[in-house]
N, C-alpha and C positions, 0 to 999 in steps of 0.2 A: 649174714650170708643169705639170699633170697632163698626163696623156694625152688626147686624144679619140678617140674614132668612133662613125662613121655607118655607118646600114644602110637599105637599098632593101627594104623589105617588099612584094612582090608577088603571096605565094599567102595565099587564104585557108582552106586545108585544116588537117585537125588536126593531119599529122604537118606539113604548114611553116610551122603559127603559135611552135609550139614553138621553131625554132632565133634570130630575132629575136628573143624574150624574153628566152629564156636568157642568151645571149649580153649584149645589153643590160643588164638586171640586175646579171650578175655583174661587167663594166667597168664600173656607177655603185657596184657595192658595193666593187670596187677603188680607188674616188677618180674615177675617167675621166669625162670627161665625153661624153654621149652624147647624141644624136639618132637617132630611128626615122624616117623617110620611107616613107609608108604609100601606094602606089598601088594601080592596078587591084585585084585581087580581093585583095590585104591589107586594103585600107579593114574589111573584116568583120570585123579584131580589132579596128577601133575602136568597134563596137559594142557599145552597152550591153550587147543579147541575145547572148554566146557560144552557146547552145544552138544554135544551125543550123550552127557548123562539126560540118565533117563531114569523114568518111577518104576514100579509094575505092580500092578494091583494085583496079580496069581501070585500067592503063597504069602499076602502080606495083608491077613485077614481084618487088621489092626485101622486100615486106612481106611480114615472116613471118605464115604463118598453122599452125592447128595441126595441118593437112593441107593436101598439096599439091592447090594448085585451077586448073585450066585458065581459061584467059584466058576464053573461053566461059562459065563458070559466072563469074565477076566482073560482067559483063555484066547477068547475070540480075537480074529486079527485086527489091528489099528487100536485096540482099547490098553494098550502102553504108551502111545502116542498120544491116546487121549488124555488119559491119567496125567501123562510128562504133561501136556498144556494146559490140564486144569489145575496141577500144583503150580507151575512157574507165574500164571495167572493167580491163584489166591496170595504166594509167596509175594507178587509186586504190590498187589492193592491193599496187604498188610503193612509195607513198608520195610518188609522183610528184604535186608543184604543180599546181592547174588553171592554165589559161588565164586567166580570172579573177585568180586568186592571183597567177601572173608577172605580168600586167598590172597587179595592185596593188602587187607588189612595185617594180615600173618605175618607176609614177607614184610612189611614196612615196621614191625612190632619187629624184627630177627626172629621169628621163630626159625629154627632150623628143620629144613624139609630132606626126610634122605630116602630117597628111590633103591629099592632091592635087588640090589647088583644081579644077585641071579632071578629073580622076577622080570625085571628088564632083558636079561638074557634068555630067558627060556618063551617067551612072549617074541622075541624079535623085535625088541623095542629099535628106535634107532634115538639117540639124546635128543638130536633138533628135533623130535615130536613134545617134547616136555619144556617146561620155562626155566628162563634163566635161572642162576644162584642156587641150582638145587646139588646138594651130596649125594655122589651114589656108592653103595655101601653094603656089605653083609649084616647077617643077624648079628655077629660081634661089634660092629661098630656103632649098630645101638645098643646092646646090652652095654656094655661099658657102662653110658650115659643112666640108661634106665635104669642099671645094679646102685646109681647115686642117689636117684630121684624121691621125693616127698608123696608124691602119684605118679600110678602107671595105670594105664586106661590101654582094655581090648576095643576096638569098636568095627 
C-alpha cells in the first residue's frame, strides 16, 4: 500500500505557495498518495490568475535581500512589488518551476486539490475564478483522508 499525505495550505504568498507544491509533487512523483487542503488565503493558488501572488518583505525579517533594509523601508509603498519582481526574477535565473508549473506538475501527478467550501463561501469566491478538477469541501472531508495519512503538514 503507498504512502499518503495531506497538507493544510493556508498562506497565499509567493514564498508559502512554494512549499505545498513542492512537497506535494514530489510524494505524488514518489508513488504517495496526496491531498492539498487549500483554505483561507491559500485558496489563491487555486486560481487560474497566479499573477497577484505576491512576497512582502514587512514582517518576513528572514528574507534575504541584496542589502540590509530596515523594517521601515519594507513598509514603504511599491517595495512588495518590488520584492514580488526581485523573487520571480532570481526564482527564473535559478531555474526554479513557476507556480503555475508545480501546480501543473501536481494536477498531472493526481494530487487531489480541495478548496474550503466555507473559505470559498465566506470570501465570495465564485468556482470559475479557480481551475479545473479541483474538490470543494469542509474540514470533514479532509480530515477523513488526513486521520489515514503517513504525514500531515501545516503550512
Amino acid at each position: 500500500m503507498s504512502k499518503k499525505m495531506a497538507i493544510i495550505a493556508t498562506k497565499g504568498t509567493l514564498d508559502m505557495a512554494y512549499p505545498p507544491l513542492i512537497l506535494a509533487s514530489t510524494a505524488a512523483a514518489l508513488g504517495w498518495d496526496v491531498q492539498i487542503f487549500f483554505t483561507f488565503y491559500g485558496l489563491q493558488l487555486l486560481r487560474k490568475d497566479l499573477s497577484g501572488v505576491a512576497i512582502s518583505p514587512l514582517a518576513n525579517p528572514a528574507m534575504p535581500m541584496p542589502v540590509p533594509m530596515p523594517v521601515l523601508v519594507s513598509a514603504l509603498p511599491g517595495m512588495e512589488a518590488m520584492a514580488t519582481s526581485m523573487m520571480k526574477a532570481k526564482i527564473k535565473s535559478k531555474g526554479v518551476a513557476s507556480l503555475e508549473e508545480l501546480r501543473d506538475l501536481c494536477v498531472e501527478a493526481e494530487v487531489k486539490f480541495i478548496a474550503c467550501q466555507m473559505t470559498v463561501d465566506l470570501f465570495e469566491f465564485k468556482t470559475s475564478e479557480f481551475i479545473d478538477g479541483i474538490e470543494y469541501g469542509g474540514a470533514a472531508t479532509f480530515m477523513k483522508f488526513a486521520g489515514e495519512t503517513d504525514v500531515c503538514l501545516f503550512i
